[in-house]
C-alpha positions in Angstrom: 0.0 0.0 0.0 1.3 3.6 -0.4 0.5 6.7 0.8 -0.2 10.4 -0.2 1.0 13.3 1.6 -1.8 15.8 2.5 -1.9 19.1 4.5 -3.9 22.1 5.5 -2.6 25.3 6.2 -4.8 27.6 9.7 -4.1 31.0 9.8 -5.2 30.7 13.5 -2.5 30.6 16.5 -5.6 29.0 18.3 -5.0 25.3 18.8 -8.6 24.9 19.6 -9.9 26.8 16.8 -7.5 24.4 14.5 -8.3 21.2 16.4 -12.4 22.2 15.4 -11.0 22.8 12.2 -9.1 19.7 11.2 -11.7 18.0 12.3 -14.7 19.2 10.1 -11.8 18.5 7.2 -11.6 14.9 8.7 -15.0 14.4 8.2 -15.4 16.4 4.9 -13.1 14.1 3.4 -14.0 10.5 4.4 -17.6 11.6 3.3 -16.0 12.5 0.0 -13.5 9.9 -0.4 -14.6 7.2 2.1 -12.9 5.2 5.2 -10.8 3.0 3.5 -7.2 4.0 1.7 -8.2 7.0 0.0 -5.3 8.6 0.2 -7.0 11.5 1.7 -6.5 13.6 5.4 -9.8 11.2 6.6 -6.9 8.7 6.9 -5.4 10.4 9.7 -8.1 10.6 11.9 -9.2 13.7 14.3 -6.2 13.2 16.6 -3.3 15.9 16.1 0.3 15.3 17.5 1.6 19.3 18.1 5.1 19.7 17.5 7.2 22.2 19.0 9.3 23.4 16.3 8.0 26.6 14.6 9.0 27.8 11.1 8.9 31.1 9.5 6.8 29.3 6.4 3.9 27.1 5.2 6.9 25.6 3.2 9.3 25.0 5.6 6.3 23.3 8.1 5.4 21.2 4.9 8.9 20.0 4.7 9.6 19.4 8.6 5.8 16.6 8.3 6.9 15.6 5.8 10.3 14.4 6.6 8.9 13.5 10.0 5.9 11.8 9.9 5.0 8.2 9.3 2.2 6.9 7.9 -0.6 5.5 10.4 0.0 8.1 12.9 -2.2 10.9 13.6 -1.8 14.1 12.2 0.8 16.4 12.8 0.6 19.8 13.8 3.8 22.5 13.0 3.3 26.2 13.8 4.1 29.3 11.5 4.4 33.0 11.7 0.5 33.0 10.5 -1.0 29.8 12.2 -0.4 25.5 11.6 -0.3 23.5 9.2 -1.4 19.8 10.2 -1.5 16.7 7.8 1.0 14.3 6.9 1.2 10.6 4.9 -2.2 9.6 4.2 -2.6 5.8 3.5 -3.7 4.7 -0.5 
């Protein structure tokens, strides 16, 4: 099986805010795309891990997940300058 990497980008600082957020993607996209190896962000569940790390850039967060998270975990969470970005390697 593979996997597809998949993000969104907050401009929030509010974890809560993102957490509701992420969430109502979650859901959005196993509606749209179904439970079961879509490739999608409904493959990483609700549950967010929040890094510490904090980048100047969407770019540079994009990079950090996605040199650092593996597939089957939940989401990861990196702060920018505007917000989070949150996603990672969904499973396909």
């Amino acid at each position: 099986m593979g996997a597809n990497f998949c993000v969104r980008e907050y401009a929030t600082k509010d974890r809560a805010e993102v957490r509701r957020m992420w969430t109502g993607d979650v859901e959005q996209s196993t509606y749209d795309y179904g439970h079961s190896y879509s490739g999608e962000i409904g493959m990483l569940e609700p549950d967010i891990q929040w890094r510490t790390e904090k980048f100047k850039t969407i770019d540079e967060c994009e990079k950090f997940i996605m040199d650092n998270h593996e597939k089957w975990s939940p989401a990861m969470a990196v702060a920018f300058d505007g917000g989070w970005v949150v996603g990672g390697w969904c499973a396909s």
